[in-house]
C-alpha positions as CSV (number, residue, x, y, z in Angstrom):
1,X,82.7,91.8,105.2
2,X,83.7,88.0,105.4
3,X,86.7,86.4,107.1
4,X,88.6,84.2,104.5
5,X,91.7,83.3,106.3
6,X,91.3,79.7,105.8
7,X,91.4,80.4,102.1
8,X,94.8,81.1,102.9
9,X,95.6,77.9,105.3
10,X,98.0,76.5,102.7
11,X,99.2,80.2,101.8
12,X,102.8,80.8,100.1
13,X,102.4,84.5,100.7
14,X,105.2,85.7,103.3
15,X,102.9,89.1,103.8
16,X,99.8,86.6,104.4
17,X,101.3,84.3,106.2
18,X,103.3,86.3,109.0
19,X,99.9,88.0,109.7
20,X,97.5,84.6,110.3
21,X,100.8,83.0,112.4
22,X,100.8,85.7,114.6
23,X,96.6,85.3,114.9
24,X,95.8,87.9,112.5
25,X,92.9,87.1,109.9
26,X,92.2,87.8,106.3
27,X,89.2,90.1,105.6
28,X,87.5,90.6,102.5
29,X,84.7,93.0,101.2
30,X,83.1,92.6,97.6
31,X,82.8,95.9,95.8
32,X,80.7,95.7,92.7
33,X,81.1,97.6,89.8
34,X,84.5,98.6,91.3
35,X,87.0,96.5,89.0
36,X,90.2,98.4,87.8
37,X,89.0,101.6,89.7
38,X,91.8,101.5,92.5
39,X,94.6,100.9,89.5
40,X,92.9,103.6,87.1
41,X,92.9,106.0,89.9
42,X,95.9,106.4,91.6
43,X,94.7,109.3,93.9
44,X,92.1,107.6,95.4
45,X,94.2,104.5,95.6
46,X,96.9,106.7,97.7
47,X,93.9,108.2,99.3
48,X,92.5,105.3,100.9
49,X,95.8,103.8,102.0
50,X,96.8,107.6,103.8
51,X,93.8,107.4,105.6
52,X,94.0,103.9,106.7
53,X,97.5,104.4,107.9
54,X,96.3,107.0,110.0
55,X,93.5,105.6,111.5
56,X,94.7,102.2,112.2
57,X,98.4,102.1,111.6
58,X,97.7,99.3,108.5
59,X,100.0,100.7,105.8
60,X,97.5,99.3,103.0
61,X,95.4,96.6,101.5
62,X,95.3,94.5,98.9
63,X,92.5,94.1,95.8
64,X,91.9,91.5,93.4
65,X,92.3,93.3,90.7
66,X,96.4,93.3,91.6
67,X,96.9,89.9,91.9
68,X,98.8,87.1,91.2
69,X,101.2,89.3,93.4
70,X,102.5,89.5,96.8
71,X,102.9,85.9,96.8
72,X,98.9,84.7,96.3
73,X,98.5,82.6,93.8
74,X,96.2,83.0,90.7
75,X,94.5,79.7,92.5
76,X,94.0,82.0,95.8
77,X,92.9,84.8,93.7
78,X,89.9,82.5,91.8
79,X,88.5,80.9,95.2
80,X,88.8,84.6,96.8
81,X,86.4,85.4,93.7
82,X,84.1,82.5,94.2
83,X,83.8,82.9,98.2
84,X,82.4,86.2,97.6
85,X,80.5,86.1,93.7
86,X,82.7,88.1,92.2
87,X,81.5,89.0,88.4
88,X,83.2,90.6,85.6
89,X,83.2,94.1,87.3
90,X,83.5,93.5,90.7
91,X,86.6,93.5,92.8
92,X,87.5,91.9,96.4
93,X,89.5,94.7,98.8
94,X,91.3,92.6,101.5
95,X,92.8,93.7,104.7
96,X,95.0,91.4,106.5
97,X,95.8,92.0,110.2
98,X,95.1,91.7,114.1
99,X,90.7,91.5,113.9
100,X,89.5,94.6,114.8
101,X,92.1,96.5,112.9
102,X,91.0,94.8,109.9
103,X,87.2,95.2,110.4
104,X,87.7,99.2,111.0
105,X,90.1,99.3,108.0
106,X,87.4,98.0,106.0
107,X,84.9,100.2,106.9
108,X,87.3,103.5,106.5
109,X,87.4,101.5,102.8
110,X,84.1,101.4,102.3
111,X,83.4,105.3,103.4
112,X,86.1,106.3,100.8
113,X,84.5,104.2,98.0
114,X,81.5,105.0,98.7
115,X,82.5,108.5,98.8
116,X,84.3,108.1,95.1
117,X,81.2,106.9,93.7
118,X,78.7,109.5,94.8
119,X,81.0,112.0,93.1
């Protein structure tokens, strides 16, 4: 897990953006060997994001493998990739809200992938 709001200091994302003025951070955790997994699999996708709503109120997070969208820039998207190694199969999941929200978010992330990949 890495904090890489300042990756996003010069930001055009409105989502981003409204999070880190109100002194919310960007969170990122690499997952190797995870790349296309969360668009292949839209159950566990839906999954994740019910369970994270529940337990912390964040409606859903964000992977690499989505963007350009939401406003981040394929430019955001390659020095997300570089902060954390990314390789061909690997995917970044960020969360993006108050701290400690976003550090238990990413751990109820991790559980369910981990989870998925022992099945």
């Amino acid at each position: 897990m890495k904090d890489i709001s300042d990756l996003f200091s010069q930001t055009h994302s409105n989502l981003i953006r409204d999070i880190l003025d109100k002194g919310g951070v960007v969170l990122g955790m690499k997952v190797e060997n995870f790349a296309g997994v969360l668009l292949e699999n839209e159950a566990l996708a839906l999954e994740i994001e019910k369970r994270l709503e529940e337990a912390t109120g964040i409606e859903g997070y964000i992977s690499t493998d989505e963007l350009p969208r939401y406003g981040i820039l394929a430019e955001e998207k390659e020095a997300i990739e570089k902060a954390f190694g990314v390789k061909e199969r690997d995917v970044v999941i960020l969360i993006a809200e108050e701290k400690k929200k976003a550090q238990k978010a990413l751990k109820i992330v991790e559980e369910e992938i981990t989870k998925h990949k022992r099945r």
